[in-house]
C-alpha positions in Angstrom: 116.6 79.1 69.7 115.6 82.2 70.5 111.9 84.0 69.5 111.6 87.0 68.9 109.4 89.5 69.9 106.8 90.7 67.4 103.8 93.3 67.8 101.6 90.8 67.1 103.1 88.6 69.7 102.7 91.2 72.2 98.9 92.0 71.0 98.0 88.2 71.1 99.8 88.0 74.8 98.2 91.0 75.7 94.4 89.8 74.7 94.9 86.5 76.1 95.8 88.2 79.7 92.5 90.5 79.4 90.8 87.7 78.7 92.1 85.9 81.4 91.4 88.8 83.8 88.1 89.6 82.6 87.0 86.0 82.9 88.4 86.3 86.4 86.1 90.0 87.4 83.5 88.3 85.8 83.6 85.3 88.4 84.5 87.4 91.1 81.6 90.1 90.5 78.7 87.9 89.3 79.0 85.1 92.2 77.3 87.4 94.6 74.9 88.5 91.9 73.8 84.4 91.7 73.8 83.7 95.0 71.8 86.7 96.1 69.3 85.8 92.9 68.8 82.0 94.2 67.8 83.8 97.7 65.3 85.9 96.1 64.3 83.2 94.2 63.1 81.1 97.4 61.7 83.8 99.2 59.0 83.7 95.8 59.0 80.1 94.4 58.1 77.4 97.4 59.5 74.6 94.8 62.8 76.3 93.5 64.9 74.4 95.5 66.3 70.3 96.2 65.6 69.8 99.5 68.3 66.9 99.6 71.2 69.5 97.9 70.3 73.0 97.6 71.8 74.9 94.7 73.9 77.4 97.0 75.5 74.1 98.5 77.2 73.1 95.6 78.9 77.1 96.4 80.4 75.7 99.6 81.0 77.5 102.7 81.9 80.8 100.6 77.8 81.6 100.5 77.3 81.5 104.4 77.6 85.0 105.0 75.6 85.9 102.5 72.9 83.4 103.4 73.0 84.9 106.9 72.7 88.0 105.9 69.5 87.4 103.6 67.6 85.5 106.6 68.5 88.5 109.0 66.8 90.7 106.6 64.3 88.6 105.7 63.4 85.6 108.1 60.7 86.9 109.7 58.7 88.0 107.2 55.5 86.8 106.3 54.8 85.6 102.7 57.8 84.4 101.8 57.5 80.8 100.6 59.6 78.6 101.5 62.6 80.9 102.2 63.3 79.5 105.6 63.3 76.3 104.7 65.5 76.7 101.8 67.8 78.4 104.1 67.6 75.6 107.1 68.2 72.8 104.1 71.2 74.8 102.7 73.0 75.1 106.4 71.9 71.5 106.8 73.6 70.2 103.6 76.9 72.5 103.7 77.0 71.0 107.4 77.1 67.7 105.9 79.9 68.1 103.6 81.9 69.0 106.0 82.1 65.1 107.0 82.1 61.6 105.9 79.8 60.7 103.0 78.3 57.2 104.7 75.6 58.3 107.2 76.4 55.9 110.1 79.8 56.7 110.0 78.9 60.9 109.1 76.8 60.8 113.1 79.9 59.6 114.7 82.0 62.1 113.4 83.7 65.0 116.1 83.0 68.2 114.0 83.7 71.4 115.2 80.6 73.3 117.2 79.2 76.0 114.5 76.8 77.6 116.9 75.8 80.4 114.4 74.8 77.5 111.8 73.0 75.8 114.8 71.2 79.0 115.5 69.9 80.1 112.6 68.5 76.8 112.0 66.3 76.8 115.2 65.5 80.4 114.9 64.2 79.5 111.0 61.9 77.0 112.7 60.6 79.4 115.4 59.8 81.6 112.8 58.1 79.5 110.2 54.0 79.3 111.2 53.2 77.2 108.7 53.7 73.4 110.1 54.3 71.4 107.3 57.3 73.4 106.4 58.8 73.3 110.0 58.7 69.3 108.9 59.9 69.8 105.5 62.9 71.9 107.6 63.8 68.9 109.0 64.2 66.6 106.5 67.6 64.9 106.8 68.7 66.6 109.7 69.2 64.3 111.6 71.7 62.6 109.4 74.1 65.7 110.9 76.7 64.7 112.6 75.8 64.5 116.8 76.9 68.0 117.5 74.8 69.2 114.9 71.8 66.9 115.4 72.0 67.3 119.5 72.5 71.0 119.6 69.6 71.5 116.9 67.4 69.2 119.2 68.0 71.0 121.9 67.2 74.1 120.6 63.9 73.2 119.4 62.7 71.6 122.3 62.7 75.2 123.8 60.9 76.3 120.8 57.0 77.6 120.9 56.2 74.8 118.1 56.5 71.1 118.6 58.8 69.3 116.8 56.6 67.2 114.2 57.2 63.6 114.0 59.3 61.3 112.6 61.8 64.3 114.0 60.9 64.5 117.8 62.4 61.1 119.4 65.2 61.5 121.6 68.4 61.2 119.9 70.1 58.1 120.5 73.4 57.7 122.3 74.8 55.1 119.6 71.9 54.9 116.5 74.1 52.5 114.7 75.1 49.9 117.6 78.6 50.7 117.1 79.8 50.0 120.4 79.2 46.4 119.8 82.0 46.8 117.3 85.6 46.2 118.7 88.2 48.6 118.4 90.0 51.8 120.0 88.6 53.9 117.1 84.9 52.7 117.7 85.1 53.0 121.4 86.4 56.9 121.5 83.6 57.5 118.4 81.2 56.6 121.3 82.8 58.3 124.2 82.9 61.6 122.8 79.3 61.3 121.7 78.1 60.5 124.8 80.2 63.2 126.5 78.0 65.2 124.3 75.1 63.7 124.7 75.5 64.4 128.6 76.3 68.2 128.0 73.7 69.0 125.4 70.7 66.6 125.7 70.4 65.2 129.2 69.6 68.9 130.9 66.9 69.1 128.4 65.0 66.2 129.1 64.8 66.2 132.5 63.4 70.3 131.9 61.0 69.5 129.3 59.8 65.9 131.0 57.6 67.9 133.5 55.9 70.1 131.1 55.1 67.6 128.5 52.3 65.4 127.9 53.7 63.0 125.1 54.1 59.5 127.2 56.5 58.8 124.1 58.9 61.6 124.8 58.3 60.8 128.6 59.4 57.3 128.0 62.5 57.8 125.7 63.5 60.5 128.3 63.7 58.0 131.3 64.9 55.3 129.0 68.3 57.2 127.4 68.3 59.3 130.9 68.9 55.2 132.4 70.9 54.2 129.2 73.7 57.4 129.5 73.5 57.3 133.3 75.2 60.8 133.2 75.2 61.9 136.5 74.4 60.7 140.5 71.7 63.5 139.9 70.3 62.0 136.5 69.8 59.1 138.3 68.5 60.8 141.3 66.2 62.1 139.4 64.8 58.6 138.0 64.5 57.6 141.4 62.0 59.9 142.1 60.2 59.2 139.1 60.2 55.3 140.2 58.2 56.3 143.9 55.9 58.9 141.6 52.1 58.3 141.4 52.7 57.9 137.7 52.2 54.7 137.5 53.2 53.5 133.7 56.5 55.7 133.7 57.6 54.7 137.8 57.6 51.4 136.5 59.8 52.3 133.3 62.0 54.0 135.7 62.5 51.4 138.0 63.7 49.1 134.8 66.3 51.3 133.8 67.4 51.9 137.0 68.0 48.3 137.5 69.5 48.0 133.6 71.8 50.9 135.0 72.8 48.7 138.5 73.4 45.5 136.1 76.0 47.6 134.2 77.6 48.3 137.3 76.9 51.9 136.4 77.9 53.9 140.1 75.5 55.1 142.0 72.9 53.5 139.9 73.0 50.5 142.3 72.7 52.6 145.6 69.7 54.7 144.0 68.0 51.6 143.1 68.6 50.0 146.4 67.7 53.3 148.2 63.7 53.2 146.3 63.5 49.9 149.3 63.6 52.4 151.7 61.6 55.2 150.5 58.2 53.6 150.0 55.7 53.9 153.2 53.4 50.7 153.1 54.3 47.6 152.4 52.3 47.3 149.1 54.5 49.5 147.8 57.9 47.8 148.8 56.2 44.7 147.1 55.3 46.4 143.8 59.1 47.5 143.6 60.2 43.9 143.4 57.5 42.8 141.2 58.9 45.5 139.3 62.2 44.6 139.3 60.9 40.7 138.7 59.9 41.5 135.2 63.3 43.6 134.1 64.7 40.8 131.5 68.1 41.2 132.8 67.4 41.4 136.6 70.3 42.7 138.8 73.6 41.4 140.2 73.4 39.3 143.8 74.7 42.0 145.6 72.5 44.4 144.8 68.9 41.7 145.2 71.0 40.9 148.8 70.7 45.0 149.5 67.3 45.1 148.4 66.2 42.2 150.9 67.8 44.0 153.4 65.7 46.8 153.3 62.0 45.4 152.5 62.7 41.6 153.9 59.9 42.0 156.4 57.3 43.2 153.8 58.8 41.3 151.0 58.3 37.9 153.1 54.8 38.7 154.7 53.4 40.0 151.1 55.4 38.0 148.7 56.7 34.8 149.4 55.2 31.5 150.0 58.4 29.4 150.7 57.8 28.6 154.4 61.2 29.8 157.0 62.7 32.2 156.6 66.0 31.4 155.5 64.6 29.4 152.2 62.1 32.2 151.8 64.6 34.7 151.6 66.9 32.8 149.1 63.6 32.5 146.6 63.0 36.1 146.8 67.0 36.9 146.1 66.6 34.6 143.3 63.7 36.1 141.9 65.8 39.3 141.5 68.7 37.8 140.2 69.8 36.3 136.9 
C-alpha cells in the first residue's frame, strides 16, 4: 500500500529533521562552552571538583585538548585554586579508563606511552606552591598503570618540591606478587614492567641517591636497585655502596647483593665475590661475612667457596675458632651457605 504524500507529511518530516539537526548544533556548539565553563570553574572554586572522577572525565578523551590548552594559558598563575590539581586529577582519571577496571590487574597493564599527559602532570606539580595540593595531586595516581606511574615518578623526582608522602616510595617491580602466580600471561605482565622499570626508574635512583638525605628513599633505592638487578653497572654500583663509610646502607647493600647472587642473577655473584678483594684491613674482610652471615637466604656454595678464596687468611685469623685449617674453612663456608 502505497502513502501518499501530503503537505502536512512533508511539514511534520521537515520539523522533525530541524529538530534533529538543531539538537545535533546544539551538542556540537555548547560542548566546548561546558567544558571551557568547568575549567573556569576550578580555577575559582578549590572544591568544585571529585577528586576520584572529575566531571570533564566522564567527557572522555574528546576534552584533552582543551584541557591542555586551559593549563597553558593558565597553569602558572597565581591565585587560581585548585586549577592544577583539578587538571592533574582529570589526566589521571581519563588515564585510567583507558585500562582494566580492577587496580592490581589496571598496574600490569602495557598502555601506550602518552608523554604529553605525563608531562603536564609533572609540570602541574612544579608549578603548584602550595604543598598540600601537590599531595591532593597525587591522590590515586599511583593506581596508573606502570608507564604512567613510573614515568610520573620519574618526573617528579627532578622536580624542585619533594614528593610528599604516602607518594614518594619507590615504585615496586611487582606491587601485587604476581609473579608468584603461574602462567605465560602473568610472567610477560612482569617482564615488560620490569623492562620498564629498568628504562624509566633505575637511572633515577642511582642520580637522586647521592643528593638525598631520606635513609628511606636511600634504602628502597638499593633494595629494588638489588631486586631488578638491571644492569652489570647497577650492580656495580651497589658494590660500591657495600665498601662505603656509610655504614647502615653498605650493610643493606651487601644483602641485596647476596639476594641478587642467590638468584643466580649474572654478575651479581662476581660483584659480591669481588667486595672480598676490595677491602684493605682485615676487619673489614671480616665485617663482610658477618654481613653476609645475617642475610636470611645466604648464598649458593659456590659463591661462599669464592668468597673464602679471597679473605681465608683474614676470615680464619679473625673469625673462626674451629682449630685446622681444613675444618675451619668448612665452618666458615657453612656459615655463608644455606
Amino acid at each position: 500500500m502505497i502513502v501518499p504524500v501530503t503537505g502536512r507529511t512533508k511539514v511534520v518530516a521537515g520539523t522533525v529533521v530541524s529538530i534533529v539537526t538543531a539538537i545535533i548544533a546544539i551538542v556540537v556548539y555548547f560542548h566546548p562552552i561546558d567544558v571551557h565553563y568547568r575549567l573556569w570553574r576550578y580555577r575559582r572554586d578549590p572544591k568544585g571538583f571529585n577528586t576520584f572522577i572529575p566531571q570533564l572525565c566522564e567527557k572522555g578523551n574528546r576534552v584533552k585538548p582543551t584541557v591542555y590548552e586551559a593549563f597553558a594559558s593558565h597553569g602558572k598563575s597565581t591565585d587560581i585554586a585548585a586549577f592544577r590539581v583539578a587538571i592533574a586529577a582529570t589526566l589521571r582519571c581519563l588515564r585510567y579508563r583507558e585500562g582494566r577496571t580492577v587496580i592490581t590487574e589496571h598496574v600490569y597493564q602495557d598502555l601506550p606511552e602518552d608523554p604529553r599527559l605525563f608531562d603536564t602532570i609533572i609540570r602541574a606539580f612544579n608549578q603548584e606552591p602550595d604543598e598540600t595540593l601537590r599531595g591532593d595531586m597525587l591522590t590515586y595516581m599511583w593506581e596508573l598503570d606502570y608507564r604512567a606511574h613510573f614515568a610520573i615518578y620519574a618526573g617528579l623526582l627532578a622536580s624542585p618540591h619533594p614528593i610528599p608522602r604516602p607518594y614518594d616510595m619507590v615504585p615496586s617491580l611487582d606491587p601485587y606478587d604476581h609473579a608468584g602466580k603461574r602462567g605465560a600471561e602473568r610472567d610477560e605482565e612482569i617482564a615488560v614492567r620490569h623492562a620498564e622499570w629498568c628504562k624509566v626508574i633505575s637511572p633515577v635512583l642511582q642520580r637522586e641517591y647521592g643528593t638525598s638525605s631520606d635513609d628511606a628513599f636511600r634504602r628502597e633505592t638499593i633494595v629494588g636497585l638489588g631486586q631488578a638487578a638491571c644492569s652489570n653497572a647497577d650492580l656495580r654500583w651497589l658494590g660500591e655502596i657495600a665498601v662505603s663509610p656509610d655504614t647502615s646502607n653498605a650493610e643493606r647493600a651487601t644483602k641485596v647483593l647476596a639476594s641478587a647472587a642467590r638468584r643466580k642473577v649474572p654478575f651479581a655473584r662476581d660483584t659480591l665475590v669481588s667486595l672480598f678483594g676490595a677491602p684493605e684491613t682485615c676487619d673489614e674482610q671480616v665485617e663482610l661475612y658477618m654481613t653476609l652471615k645475617r642475610v636470611p637466604e645466604g648464598v649458593d656454595r659456590t659463591t661462599a667457596i669464592a668468597i673464602l678464596d679471597h679473605a681465608e687468611h683474614c676470615l680464619t685469623t679473625k673469625g673462626c675458632d674451629a682449630g685446622p685449617q681444613p675444618p675451619c674453612r668448612d665452618e666458615l663456608i657453612a656459615g655463608l651457605v644455606r
